[in-house]
N, C-alpha and C positions, 0 to 999 in steps of 0.2 A: 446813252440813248440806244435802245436796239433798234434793228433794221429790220423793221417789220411793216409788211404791207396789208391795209385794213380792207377788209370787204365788207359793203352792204348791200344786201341782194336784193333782187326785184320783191322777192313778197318774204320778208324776216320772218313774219309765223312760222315757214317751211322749216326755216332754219334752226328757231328755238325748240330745246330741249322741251316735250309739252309736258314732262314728268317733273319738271325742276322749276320749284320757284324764282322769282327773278333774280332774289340776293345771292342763290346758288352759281348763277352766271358770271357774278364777278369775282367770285373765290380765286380761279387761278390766275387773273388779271394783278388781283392784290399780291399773292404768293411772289409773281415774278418782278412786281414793281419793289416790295420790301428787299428781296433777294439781289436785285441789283443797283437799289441805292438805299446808301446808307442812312442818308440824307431826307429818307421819305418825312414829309408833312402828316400824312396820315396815319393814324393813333390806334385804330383799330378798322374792321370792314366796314362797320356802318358809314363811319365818315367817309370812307374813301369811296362806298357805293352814293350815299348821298352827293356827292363832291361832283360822281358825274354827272348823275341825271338831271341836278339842278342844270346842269350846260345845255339840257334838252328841256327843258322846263317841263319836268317830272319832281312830282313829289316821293318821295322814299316811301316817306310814312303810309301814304296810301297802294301802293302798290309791292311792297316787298314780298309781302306774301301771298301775291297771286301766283296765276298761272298764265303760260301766253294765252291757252284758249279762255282765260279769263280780262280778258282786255281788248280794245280796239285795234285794228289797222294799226292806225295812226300812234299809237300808243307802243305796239309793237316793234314798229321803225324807228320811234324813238329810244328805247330800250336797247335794240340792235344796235344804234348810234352812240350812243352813252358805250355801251360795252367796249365796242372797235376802237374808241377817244380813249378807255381805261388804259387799253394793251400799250399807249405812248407810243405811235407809230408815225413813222414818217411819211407814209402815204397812206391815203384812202380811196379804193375805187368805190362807187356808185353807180350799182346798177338801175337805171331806168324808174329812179325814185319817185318821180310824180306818173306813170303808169296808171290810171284807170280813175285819177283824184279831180275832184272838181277844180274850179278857177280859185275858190277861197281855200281849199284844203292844200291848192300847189304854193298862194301865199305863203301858208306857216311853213310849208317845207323849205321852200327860199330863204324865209327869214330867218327860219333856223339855222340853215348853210352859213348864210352871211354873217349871226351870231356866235357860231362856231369857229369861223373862222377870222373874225377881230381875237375871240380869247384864246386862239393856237395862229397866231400869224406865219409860223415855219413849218407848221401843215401846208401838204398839197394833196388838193384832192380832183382825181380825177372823174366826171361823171361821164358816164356811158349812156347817150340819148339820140333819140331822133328828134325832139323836140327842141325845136332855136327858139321857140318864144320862153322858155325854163330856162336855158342856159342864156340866155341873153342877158339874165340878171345873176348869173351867178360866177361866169365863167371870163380870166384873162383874155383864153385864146381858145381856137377854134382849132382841132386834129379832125378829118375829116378820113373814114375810111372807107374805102370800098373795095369788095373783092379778098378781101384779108389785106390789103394793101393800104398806107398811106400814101393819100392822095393828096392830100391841101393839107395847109398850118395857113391858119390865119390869124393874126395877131392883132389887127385891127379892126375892131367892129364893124365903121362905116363901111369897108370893104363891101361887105354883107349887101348893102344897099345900093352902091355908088358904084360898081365893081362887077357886076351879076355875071355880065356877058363873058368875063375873062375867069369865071372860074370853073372847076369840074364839072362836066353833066347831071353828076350825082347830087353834087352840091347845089346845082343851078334846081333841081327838080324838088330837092327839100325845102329847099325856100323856097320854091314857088307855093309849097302849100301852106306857108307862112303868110305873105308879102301879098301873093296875086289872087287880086277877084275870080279871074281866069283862068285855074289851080289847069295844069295840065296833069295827061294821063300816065306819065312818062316813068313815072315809079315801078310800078311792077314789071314792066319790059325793060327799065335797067337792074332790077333787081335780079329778076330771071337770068342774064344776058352778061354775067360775067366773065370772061376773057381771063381764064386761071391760065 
């Protein structure tokens, strides 16, 4: 297993090569999985490109030979997703995944998390969010930063609800825009107001 940590960025179009079809993407993914085990399952590329994207519920057939600006969003991030899973990596960060997606578009993103991770269960994967209502359904624990600083681990959900008054200001004011009718203003003046 190598020690390799996976990234997926806020918007993967940025990311994707727009010169390169999609099966070109996983060419070095393949190279390095045959070159470090001997043992590969996989027979040739197509299998092992198919192999992934079904884990993203991507069809090969239909998209091998596009282009990213020939595809969706949504289609794009799965592609990204499939890719970073190819590399067999022990971690994955996640940048700000559900970013700018409606309420049923953040489902499939969820679902997909939570699919991905029944079929790699010693995956961990880190998401990077402001949003507690996304990570509410996806995430063990709560790391909580502020200032470049760790400030809260929180391990238990209910915490979240039951708990409010006893935890960080930072923390208390992002759920407030969760939880409370009565959203206070408190965000950008602790945002501004960090004590480096």
């Amino acid at each position: 297993k190598n020690n390799i940590i996976g990234w997926i960025p806020q918007d993967p179009r940025n990311f994707l090569n727009p010169f390169w079809k999609i099966n070109r993407f996983f060419k070095e993914s393949f190279a390095l999985i045959n070159n470090h085990n001997d043992n590969s399952n996989f027979i040739d590329l197509d299998t092992f490109i198919e192999y992934y994207l079904s884990q993203v519920d991507l069809n090969y057939g239909d998209i091998k030979d596009k282009y990213p600006h020939e595809m969706s969003g949504g289609e794009c991030q799965r592609v990204m997703i499939a890719f970073i899973l190819s590399k067999n990596p022990n971690f994955i960060i996640a940048d700000e995944t559900t970013t700018g997606l409606d309420v049923s578009r953040q489902k499939k993103v969820i679902d997909l998390f939570k699919s991905i991770k029944k079929n790699n269960p010693e995956l961990t994967i880190i998401f990077v969010s402001h949003d507690f209502g996304f990570l509410d359904h996806v995430v063990d624990q709560y790391l909580v930063m502020y200032g470049g600083f760790l400030v809260e681990k929180i391990n238990n959900k209910n915490r979240l609800k039951e708990s409010k008054e006893l935890l960080h200001p930072y923390t208390q004011d992002l759920l407030s825009r969760l939880f409370d009718d009565d959203k206070e203003e408190n965000y950008d003046e602790l945002a501004s107001s960090v004590d480096l």
